[in-house]
N, C-alpha and C positions, 0 to 999 in steps of 0.2 A: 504494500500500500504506500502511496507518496506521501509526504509529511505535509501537514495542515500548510493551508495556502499563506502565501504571504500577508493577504489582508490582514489573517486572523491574527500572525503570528505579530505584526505593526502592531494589532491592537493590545497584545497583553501586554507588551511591552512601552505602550502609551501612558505619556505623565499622566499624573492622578487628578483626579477633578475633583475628586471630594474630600480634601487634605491629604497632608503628610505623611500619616503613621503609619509606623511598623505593621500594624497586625492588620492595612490595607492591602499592603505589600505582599505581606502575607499570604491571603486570601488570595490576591490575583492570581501568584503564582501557580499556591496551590490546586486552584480550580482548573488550569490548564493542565497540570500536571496529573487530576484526577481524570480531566477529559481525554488525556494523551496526547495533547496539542503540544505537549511540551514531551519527550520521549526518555521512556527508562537507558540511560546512559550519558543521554546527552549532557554536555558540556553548560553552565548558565556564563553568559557573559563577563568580563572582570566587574569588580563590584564597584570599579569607580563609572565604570561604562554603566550597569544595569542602576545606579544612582543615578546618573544622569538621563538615562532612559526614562525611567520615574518621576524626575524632577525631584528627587528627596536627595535628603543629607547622607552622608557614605554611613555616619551612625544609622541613623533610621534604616538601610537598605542591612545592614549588620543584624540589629535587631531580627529583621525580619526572617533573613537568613536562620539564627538561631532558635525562630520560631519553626521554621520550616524544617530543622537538624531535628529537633525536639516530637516531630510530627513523623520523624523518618523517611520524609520527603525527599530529602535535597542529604549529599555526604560530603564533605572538607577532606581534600588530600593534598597533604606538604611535600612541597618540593619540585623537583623537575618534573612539566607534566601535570603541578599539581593542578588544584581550581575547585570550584561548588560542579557538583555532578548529582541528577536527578536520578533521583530509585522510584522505581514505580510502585505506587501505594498497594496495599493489599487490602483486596475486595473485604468490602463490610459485610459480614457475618448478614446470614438474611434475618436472625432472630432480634437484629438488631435494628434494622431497616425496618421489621414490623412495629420496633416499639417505636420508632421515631414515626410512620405512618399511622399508628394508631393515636398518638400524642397529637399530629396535627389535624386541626378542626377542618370540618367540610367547608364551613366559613372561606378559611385561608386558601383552600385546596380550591374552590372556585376562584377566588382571586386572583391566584398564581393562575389559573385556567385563563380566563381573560384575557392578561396581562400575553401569556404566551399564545393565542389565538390570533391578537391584533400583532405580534412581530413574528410570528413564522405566516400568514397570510401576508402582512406585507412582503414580504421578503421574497418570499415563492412567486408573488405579482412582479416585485422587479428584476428576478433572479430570471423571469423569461423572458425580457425584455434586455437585459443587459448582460446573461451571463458570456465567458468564451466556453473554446471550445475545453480547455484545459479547466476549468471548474467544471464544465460538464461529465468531463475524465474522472474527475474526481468524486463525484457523486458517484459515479456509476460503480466504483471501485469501492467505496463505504456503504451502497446497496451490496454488495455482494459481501463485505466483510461484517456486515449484522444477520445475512443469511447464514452465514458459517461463526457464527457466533457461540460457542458452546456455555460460557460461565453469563453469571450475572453480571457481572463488569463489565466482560468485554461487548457486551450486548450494547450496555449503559453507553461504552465509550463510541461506537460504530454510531447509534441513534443518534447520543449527544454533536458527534462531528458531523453528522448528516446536516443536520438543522444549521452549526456555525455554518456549515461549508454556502450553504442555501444564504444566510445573510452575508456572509462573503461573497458570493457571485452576485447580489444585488448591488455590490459595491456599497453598501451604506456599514459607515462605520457606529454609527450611534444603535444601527440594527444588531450588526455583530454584534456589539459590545453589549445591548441586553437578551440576545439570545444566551450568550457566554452567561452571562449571570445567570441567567434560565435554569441552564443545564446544571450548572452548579449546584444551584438550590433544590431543583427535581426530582434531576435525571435519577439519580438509584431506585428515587422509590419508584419510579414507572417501570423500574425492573424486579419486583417483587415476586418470585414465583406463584403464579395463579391462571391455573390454568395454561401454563407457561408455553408446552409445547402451539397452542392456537393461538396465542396474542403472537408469538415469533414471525408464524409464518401471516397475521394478519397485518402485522407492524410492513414487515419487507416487501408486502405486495400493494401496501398502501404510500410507502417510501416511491417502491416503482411507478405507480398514479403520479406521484407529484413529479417524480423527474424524468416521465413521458411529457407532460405539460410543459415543465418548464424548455426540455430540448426543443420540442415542437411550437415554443415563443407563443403558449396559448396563458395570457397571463391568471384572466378571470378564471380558467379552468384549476391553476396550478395554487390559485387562492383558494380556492373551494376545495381542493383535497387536502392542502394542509390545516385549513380552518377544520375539517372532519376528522382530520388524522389527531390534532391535540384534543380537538372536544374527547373521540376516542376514550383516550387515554388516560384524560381528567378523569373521567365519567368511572373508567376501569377501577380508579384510584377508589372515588371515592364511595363505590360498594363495596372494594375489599376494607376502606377505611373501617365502616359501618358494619361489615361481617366481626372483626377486628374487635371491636368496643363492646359487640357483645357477648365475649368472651369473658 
């Protein structure tokens, strides 16, 4: 599979809007690094470089760093060769994902529905309008990598990059940037075994809808199958929520 497109990979690495601190830094990082935007071995930039990338202080980007050492994210090696090297996180236990699904209110869980209805329909409207042919490529290679998907991670991370990759071929960065958050916030729990083997194969054939559309520059078509592909999804969540609670 090719490594996340450039957009995306501009965007984690884009100064911060919403302050300075460490444990934003943090977060950014980490979120790519759960999404796999960011890859188990890879090298992260020198720290006065990824501080300036940030717009933070070389402290604050330190901080952050040791938050991220502390998470088992990211490992420090001295010497020649040395530098900050990303480990790839280890999938969260599904007994764990359920308590975190069962804690969050149907409330919230429409919320987050919404919110991700209105930026993966936009996105898929202007992803066929604007995408190339090489985002196309790319899709077509994260549809096939969530059909061979076997764990709940790697599921999470195939879906999650479907979607960045979708606000990256719309070229809008402000889309990327809250898809990435999206998935951050979501994506595992949309991977909760339930009924696992049918959501897989309905997830990948509704993946292929939207980027038959989007290839085919049909925008209104490739809005309407991802506005039905998250409702899906929501909708998934929040009956197993409610199975969940009354346990």
């Amino acid at each position: 599979m090719t490594d996340a497109s450039g957009a995306a990979r501009h965007i984690i690495f884009a100064p911060l809007t919403d302050g300075g601190r460490g444990d934003v830094v943090a977060r950014r990082i980490g979120e790519a690094i759960g999404l796999g935007l960011i890859t188990d071995g890879e090298q992260l930039p020198k720290e006065s470089d990824l501080a300036s990338a940030f717009n933070v202080s070389t402290v604050t980007l330190r901080e952050a760093l040791s938050a991220l050492r502390q998470q088992g994210l990211v490992e420090t090696r001295r010497g020649r060769g040395g530098g900050t090297f990303v480990r790839a996180p280890v999938d969260a236990s599904v007994a764990r994902l359920r308590t975190l699904l069962r804690e969050t209110g149907v409330h919230e869980l429409r919320e987050i529905g919404d919110q991700q209805v209105a930026v993966a329909g936009t996105a898929a409207r202007l992803a066929a309008e604007r995408a190339s042919s090489d985002h196309i490529e790319r899709l077509h290679e994260l549809v096939d990598a969530l059909a061979c998907a076997k764990t709940v991670g790697a599921r999470r991370r195939a879906d999650g990059r479907f979607h960045i990759e979708i606000a990256a071929a719309a070229q809008s960065t402000r889309l990327t940037r809250q898809e990435i958050d999206l998935q951050g916030e979501i994506g595992e729990l949309l991977w909760i075994p339930f009924g696992e083997a049918v959501h897989l194969d309905e997830a990948v054939e509704q993946h292929k809808a939207i980027l038959a559309a989007i290839e085919a520059g049909q925008g209104a078509v490739a809005r309407d199958h991802a506005e039905q592909h998250v409702e899906h999804g929501i909708a998934r969540l929040i009956e197993f929520h409610l199975q969940l609670a009354k346990r």
